[in-house]
N, C-alpha and C positions, 0 to 999 in steps of 0.2 A: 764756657758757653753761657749764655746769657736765661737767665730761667723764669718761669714765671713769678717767681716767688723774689725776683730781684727786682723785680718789676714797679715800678715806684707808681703808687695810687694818687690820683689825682685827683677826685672827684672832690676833694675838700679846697682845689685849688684853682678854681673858674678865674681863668683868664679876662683881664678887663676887654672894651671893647671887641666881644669875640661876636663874629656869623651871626645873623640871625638863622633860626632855625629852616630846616628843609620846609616843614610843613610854614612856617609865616612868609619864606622866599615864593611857595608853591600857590598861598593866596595872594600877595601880592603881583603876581604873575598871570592871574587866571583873572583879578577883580579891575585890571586896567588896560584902554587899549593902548596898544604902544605904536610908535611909526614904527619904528623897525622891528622885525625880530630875526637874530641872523642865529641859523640851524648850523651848528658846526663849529666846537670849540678849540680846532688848528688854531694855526697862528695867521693865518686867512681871517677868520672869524673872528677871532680876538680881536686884530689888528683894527677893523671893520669897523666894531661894536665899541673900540677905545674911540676913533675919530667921531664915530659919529654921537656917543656922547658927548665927546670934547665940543661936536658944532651946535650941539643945544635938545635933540631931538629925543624922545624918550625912544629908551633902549633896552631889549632883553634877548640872549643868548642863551642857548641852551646846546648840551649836548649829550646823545646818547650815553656815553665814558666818559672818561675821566676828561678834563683839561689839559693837550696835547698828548693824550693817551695814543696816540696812534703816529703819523707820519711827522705829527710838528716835536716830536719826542726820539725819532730813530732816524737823525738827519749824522750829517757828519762833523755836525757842531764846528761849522766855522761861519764867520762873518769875511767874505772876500770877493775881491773883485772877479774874480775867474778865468784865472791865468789862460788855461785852454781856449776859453772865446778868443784870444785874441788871432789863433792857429784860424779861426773863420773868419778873421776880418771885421768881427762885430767888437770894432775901439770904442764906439759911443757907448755901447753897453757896459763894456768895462769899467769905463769912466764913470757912466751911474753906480754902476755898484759898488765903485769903490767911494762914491761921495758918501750912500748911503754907511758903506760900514764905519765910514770914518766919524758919521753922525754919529751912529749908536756906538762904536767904542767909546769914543772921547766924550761926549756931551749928554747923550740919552742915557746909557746905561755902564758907563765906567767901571760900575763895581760888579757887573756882571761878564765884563770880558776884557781878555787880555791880548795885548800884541806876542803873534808869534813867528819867531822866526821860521824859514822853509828854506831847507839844501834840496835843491834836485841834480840828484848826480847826473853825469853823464858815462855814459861805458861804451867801451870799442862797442862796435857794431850796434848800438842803440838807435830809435829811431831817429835819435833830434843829433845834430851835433853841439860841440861847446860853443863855436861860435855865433851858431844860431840862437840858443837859448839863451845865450850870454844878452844878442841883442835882444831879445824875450824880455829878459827882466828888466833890464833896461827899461823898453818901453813900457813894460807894466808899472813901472814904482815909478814910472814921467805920469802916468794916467794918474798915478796919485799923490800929483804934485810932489812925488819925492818926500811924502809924510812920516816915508815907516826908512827911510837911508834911499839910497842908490843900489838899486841892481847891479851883483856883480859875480863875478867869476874868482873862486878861493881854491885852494890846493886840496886834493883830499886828503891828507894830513892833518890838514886846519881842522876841515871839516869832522875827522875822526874823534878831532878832542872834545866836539859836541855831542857829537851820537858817537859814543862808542863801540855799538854794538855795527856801526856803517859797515859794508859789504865793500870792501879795496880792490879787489882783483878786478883787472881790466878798467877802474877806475881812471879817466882821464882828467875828470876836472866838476868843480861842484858848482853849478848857479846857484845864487842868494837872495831868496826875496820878501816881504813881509806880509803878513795878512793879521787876523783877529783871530779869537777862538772862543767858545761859550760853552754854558752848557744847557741844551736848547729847553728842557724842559723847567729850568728857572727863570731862564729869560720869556718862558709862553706864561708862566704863573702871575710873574712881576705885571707883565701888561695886562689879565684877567684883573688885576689888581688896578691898576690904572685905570682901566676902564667901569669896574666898581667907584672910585673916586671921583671920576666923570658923570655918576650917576646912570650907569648902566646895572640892571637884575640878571646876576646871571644863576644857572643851575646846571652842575652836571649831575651825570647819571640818568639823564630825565629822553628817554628815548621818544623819539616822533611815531606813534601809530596810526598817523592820516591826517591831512589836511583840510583846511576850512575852506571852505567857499562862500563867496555870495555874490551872486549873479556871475557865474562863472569865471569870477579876479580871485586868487587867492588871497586870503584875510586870516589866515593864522594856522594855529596847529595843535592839534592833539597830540598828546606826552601820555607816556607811564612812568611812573617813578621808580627805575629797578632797584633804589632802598628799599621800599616799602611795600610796592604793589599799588601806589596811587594814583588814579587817573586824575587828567587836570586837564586844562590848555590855555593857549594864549593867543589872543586877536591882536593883529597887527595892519598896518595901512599896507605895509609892502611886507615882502618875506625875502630874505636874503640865502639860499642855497649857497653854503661853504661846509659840504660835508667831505670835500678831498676824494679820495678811492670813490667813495659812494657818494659823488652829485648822481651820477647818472638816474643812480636807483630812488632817488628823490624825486629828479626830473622826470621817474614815471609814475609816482604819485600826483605829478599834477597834468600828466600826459599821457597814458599809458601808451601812444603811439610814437611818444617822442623818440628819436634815432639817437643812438651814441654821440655823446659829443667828446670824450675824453681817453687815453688810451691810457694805461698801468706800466709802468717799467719799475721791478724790485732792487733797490739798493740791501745790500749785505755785510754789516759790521761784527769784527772780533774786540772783545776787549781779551787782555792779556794781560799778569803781572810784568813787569817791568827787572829785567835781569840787572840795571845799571840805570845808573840817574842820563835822561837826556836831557839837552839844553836847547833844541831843537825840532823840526818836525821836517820828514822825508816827503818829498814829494816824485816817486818816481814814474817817468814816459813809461807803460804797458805798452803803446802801438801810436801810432798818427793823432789819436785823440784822445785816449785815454791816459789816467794818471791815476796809481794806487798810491792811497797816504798810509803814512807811519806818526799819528800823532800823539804824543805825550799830553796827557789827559785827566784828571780827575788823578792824580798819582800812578798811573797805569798808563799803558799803549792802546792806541785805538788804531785797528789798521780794516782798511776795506778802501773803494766799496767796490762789489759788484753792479751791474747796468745791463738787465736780462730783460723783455715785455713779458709781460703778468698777464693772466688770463682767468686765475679763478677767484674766486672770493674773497676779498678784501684784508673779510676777518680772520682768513687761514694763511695770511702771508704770515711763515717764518726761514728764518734760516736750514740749511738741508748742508747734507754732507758734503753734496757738488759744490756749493758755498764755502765754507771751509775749507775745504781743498782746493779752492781756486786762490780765496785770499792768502793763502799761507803762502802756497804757490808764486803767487805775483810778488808776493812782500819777499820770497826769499829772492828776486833780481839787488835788492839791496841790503837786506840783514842778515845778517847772520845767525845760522842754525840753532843753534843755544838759548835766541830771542823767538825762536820761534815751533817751540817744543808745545806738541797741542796738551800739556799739564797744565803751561802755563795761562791758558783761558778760563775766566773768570766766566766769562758775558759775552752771548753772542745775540745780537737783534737782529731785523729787517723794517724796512720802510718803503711806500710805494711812494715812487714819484709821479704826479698827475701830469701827462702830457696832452697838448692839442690832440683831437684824432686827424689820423691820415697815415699812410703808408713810410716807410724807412726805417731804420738802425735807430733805436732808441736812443743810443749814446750820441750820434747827432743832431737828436732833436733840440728845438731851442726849449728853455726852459721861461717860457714869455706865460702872463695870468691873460685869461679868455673871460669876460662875462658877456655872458648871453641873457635875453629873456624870454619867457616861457611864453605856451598861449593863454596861461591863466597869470598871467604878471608878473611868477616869482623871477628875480635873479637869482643866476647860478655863476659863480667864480670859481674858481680852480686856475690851479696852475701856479708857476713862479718860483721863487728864492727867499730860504731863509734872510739873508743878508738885504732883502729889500721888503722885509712885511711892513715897515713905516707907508715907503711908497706905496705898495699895493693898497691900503685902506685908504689912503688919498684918493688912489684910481678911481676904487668903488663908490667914496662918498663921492667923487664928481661925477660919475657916471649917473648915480643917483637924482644928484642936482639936475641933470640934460634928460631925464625921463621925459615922455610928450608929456604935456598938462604940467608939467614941473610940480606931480604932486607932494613932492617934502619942500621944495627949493624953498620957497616964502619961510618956513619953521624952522630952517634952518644955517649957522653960521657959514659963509663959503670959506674954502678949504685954504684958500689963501689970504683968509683973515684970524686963522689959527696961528698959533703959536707953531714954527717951523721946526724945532729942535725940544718939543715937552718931555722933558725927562721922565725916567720911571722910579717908581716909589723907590726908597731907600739910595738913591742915588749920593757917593761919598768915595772920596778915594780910599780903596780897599785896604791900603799899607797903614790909612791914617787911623784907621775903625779897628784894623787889626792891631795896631799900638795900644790903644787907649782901653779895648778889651785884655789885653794881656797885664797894664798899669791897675786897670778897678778890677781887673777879677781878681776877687779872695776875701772882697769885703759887702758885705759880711763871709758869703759863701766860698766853697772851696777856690782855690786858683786855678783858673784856663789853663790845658795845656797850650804850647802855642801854633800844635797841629789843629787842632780846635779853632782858635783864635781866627786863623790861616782860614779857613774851611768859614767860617760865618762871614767872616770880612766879603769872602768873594762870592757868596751865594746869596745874603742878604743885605750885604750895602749896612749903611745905618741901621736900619729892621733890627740887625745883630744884636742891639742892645737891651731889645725886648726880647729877644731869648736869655743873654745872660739875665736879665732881673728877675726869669723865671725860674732860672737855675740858681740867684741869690738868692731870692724867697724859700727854693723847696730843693736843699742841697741834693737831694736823692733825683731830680733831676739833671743835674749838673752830669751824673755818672756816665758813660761812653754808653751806647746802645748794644755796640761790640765794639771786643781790645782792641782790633784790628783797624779802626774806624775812626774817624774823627768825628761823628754825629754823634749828640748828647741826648737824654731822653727829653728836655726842653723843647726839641725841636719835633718830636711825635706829637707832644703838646701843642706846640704853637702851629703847627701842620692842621690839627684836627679844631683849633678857634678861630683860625685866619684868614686859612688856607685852603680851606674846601675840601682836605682829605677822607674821604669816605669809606675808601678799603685799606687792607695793609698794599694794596700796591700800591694807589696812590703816593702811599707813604716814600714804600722803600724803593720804589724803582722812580718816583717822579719828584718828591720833595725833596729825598737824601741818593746819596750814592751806595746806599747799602748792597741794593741786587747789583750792581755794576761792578761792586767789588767782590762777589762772588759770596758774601756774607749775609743773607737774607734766610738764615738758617730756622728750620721749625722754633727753637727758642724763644728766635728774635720777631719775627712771625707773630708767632703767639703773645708775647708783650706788647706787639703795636697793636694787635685786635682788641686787645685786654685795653688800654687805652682809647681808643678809639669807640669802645662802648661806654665809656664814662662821659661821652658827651653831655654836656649839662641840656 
């Protein structure tokens, strides 16, 4: 176990290039007006606040918590076209989705995500048959130009010798077909990051306590700094609502009579240790429109999700017994027992999904982004898909441009005079980074293991080199945070000068995978706080 006393001191070893501080981000935030300021640092907001610094316009982003502390962090990390839309008939949307994911895999963000393969079995008496599904893939890997192979139909035998752990009985036959995968709280980081390079201020932890007004348009907002206790604010031309679960509750700070616009459906994820290596990811029919996943993930199984309407408090969304019990439940239509012994959970989240308001079954609601405008002029956005946050910030800065009076249009670049495919910071094929890290580490400093290696390569792209030099400089960083773990104490480091880490959870549940792997133990805990107060 990891102790304080192994805890490697840093304060003699200020990071070049690191943050300016809370308190110099928190005046230069309050001492300038900006056009935009978008409330809500999802990947909505992010996304937003990267274009529209990319189109020229001064920008600043602030949010209550952490940077995708909330729903843009407890998704089901994939990048995909969405097999099941095609069960509605919506092929055009497919087809966007799949262009976007194939952006951000291939050209935007490479080192942040991976092609993965998907068997969806088929079993006597299941909802779908083989030969329907068979035509399914088909037409899904046609939506995408055929990029990831050909949808096809394999023997569950085949299929066995990928997922081992696969459920055989009654097995009649396995469709095949490709998507991406991520892991959403590094991919929300990387574009915060982007969008700082665009020249966007952002701030989290800096919670909204009431809006500005003048002449009843809204014109910025009041902040508390829950570091600190420090009141601030910031004037803006427009205000951009993208607080996800809670627009609403925004929307009646600038309305108090405004009517709901958005409805809550909770999604429910297990992580679990991993009983046998898989080479693939399950995707099995639950009913007509649902599908429970079994993904292989950060070295462990990810399996969910549930799709229930939410009704209370945002901030009280978590996982419940009836959760658990349902996903084990669903997952055992294809795994086997052994895989799925509740020992073996590490990590269990939730995440609301922001849907249109209006009546029906959440699981068929479309998952389309809404913005509205207020009567005091703020927008509010909500709604959508990981796999298309490029698009959506596109939406918003054109929706922006077509405002009456076009008051940003003139100050700013139009959206299709940007660069179509801007990569994100560290962007590098992840094998080649992972080489060359495993070749220079030792010199001077200890040698990488090449779980390590592995582990920076695909979280930080090129970045990775600036952790190992910090782990050459100060070998005592180099050391694993835990045995269990492939995170180095470099990366506590480089979290808390780069990266906007502010708490330990920051840390370990959004920089690294330490909570995810069920290692986030008092210890370790305690050496990232101990760190983290050594801020210079």
């Amino acid at each position: 176990m990891t102790t304080l006393q192994s805890v490697p001191a840093l304060g003699t070893h200020p990071a070049s290039g690191s943050l300016p501080s809370r308190a110099e981000t928190r005046e230069q935030l309050s001492r300038a007006t900006y056009d935009l300021l978008v409330i809500g640092g999802g990947i909505l907001g992010i996304s937003t606040a990267w274009h529209a610094a990319q189109s020229g316009l001064r920008v600043a982003l602030v949010d209550a918590g952490d940077f995708a502390g909330a729903t843009s962090s407890a998704s089901s990390k994939l990048l995909h076209g969405g097999l099941r839309y095609l069960q509605t008939g919506a092929v055009k949307l497919v087809a966007e989705n799949h262009f976007e994911r194939r952006a951000v895999s291939r050209e935007v963000a490479p080192h942040l995500a991976n092609p993965l393969t998907f068997y969806l079995p088929v079993y006597k008496g299941g909802p779908h048959g083989a030969a329907k599904l068979g035509a399914g893939v088909f037409a899904y890997s046609a939506l995408s130009a055929f990029g990831d192979g050909v949808g096809h139909v394999i023997s569950p035998a085949k299929a066995q010798r990928d997922v081992p752990e696969l459920r055989t009985d009654n097995l009649k036959a396995v469709a095949v077909y490709g998507d991406d995968q991520m892991n959403d709280a590094r991919m929300a980081l990387m574009t915060v990051r982007a969008a700082v390079d665009a020249g966007a201020v952002v701030l989290n932890h800096a919670a909204v306590t009431g809006l500005r007004f003048t002449r009843g348009r809204v014109t910025g907002a009041d902040l508390k700094d829950s570091a600190d206790g420090t009141e601030f604010g910031v004037t803006a031309r427009l205000v951009l609502n993208a607080t996800g679960p809670w627009v609403d509750h925004l929307r009646k700070m600038e309305d108090p009579n405004a009517d709901p616009s958005i409805r809550l459906s909770k999604g429910a994820h297990l992580v679990l240790k991993r009983t046998r290596p898989w080479r693939a990811a399950l995707a099995t029919p639950i009913d007509k429109y649902r599908i429970t996943f079994a993904l292989p993930w950060e070295d462990m199984l990810l399996l969910g999700t549930t799709d229930e309407e939410y009704e209370g408090d945002p901030a009280d969304v978590a996982v419940t017994e009836a959760d658990t019990a349902q996903i084990l439940d669903e997952a055992a239509f294809s795994i086997k027992d052994q895989q799925l012994s509740r020992d073996l959970i590490t990590y269990s989240f939730a995440g609301l999904r922001v849907l249109p308001g209006g009546p029906g079954d959440t699981s068929k609601a479309k998952r389309e982004t809404v913005v509205t405008e207020g009567r005091g002029g703020m927008l509010s956005v909500a709604g959508g898909k990981w796999t298309t946050f490029r698009h959506i910030g596109r939406t918003v800065m054109n929706k922006l441009a077509a405002l009456p009076g076009h008051p940003l249009a003139e100050d700013m670049e139009p959206m299709n005079r940007l660069p179509r495919k801007l990569p994100l910071p560290g962007i590098a094929n992840p094998n080649a980074v992972a080489h060359r890290l495993l070749i220079d580490g030792g010199t001077p400093g200890p040698r990488m293991a090449p779980d390590t290696a592995r582990h920076l390569a695909t979280h930080y792209g090129s970045l990775a080199f600036d952790i190992a030099r910090l782990a050459n400089e100060s070998p005592e960083l180099a050391e694993r945070v835990h045995p269990d773990a492939p995170e180095i104490w470099a990366q506590v480091a480089y979290a808390r000068d780069h990266e906007w880490a502010e708490t330990a959870d920051d840390v370990l549940r959004r920089r690294t995978t330490l909570t995810i792997r069920g290692l986030a133990t008092d210890g370790v805990r305690a050496g990232v706080e101990k760190l983290l107060a050594e801020r210079d």
